[in-house]
Wavefront OBJ file of the C-alpha trace (Angstrom):
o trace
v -36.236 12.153 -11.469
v -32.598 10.816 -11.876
v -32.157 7.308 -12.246
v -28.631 7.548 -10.977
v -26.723 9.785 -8.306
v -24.150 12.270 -8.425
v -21.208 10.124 -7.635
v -18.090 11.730 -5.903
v -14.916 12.045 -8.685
v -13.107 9.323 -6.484
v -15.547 6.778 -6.878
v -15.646 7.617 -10.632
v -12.112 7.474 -10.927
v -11.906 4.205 -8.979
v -14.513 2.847 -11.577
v -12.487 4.054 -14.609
v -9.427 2.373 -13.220
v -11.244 -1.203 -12.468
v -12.550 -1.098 -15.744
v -9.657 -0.602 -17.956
v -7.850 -2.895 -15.697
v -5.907 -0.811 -13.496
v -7.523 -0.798 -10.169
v -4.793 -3.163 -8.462
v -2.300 -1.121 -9.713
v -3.917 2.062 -8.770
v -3.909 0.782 -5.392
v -0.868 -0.830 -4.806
v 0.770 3.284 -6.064
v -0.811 4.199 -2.838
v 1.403 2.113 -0.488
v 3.967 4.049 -1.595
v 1.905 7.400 -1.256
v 0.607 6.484 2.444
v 4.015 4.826 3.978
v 3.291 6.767 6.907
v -0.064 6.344 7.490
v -0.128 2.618 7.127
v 3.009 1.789 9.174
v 2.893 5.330 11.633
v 5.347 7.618 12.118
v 8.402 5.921 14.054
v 8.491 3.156 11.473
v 8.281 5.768 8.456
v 11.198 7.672 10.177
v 13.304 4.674 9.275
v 12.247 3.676 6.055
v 10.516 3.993 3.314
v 8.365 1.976 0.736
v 10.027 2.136 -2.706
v 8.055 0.036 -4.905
v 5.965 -2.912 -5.379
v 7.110 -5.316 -8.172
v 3.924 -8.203 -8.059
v 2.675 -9.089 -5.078
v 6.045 -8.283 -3.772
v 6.625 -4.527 -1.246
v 10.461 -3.332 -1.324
v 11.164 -1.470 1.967
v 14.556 0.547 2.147
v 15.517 0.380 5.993
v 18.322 2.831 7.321
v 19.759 0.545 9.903
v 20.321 -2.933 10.468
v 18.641 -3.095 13.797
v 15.513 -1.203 12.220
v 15.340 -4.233 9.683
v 15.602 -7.085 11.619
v 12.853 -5.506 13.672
v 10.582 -5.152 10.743
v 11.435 -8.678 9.113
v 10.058 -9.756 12.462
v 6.725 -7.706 12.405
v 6.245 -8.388 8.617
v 3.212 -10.462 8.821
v 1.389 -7.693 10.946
v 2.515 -4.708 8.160
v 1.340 -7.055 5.065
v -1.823 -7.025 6.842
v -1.806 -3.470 7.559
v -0.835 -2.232 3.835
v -3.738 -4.925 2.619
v -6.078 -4.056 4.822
v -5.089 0.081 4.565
v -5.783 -0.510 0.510
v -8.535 -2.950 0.510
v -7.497 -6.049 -1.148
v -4.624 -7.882 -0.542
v -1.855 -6.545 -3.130
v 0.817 -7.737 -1.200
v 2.014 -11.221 -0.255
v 5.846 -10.454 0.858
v 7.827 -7.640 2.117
v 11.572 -7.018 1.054
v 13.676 -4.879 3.478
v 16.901 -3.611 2.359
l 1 2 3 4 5 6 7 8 9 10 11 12 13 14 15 16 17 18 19 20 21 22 23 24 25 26 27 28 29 30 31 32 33 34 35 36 37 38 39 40 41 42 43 44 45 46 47 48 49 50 51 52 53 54 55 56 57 58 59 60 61 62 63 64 65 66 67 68 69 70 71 72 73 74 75 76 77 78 79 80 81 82 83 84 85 86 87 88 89 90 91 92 93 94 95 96
């Protein structure tokens, strides 16, 4: 009998990454990867996540208007992209 189960490549992966120290980082890259599917489709049409630089999400905008809109619904997406990755990575959004 096995003592432990087959575990699916993500989960060893995941693993790997929290033990050599890389987990946060791992999942912060995946803000950038899922833009879309944290923020939906109408916000991703008008920007995009660029990078994160500590705790710290830089969001190019393409318009003005589209900006101020999402300075004033930046609470909600923090929560969104923390609660999307599973910790919270990110304590402030940048939009340029």
């Amino acid at each position: 009998m096995y003592k432990n189960r087959p575990k699916t490549i993500g989960t060893v992966i995941e693993r790997l990454f929290n033990d050599l120290g890389l987990y946060e980082r791992y999942k912060r890259s995946e803000i950038i990867a899922s833009w879309k599917d944290i923020v939906g489709e109408q916000v991703a049409r008008v920007s995009t996540a660029e990078r994160v630089v500590g705790k710290r999400l830089f969001v190019h905008v393409n318009d003005s208007a589209w900006r101020h809109e999402l300075h004033l619904r930046k609470k909600e997406i923090i929560y969104k992209v923390n609660r999307f990755i599973g910790l919270t990575a990110i304590e402030d959004i940048k939009f340029h």
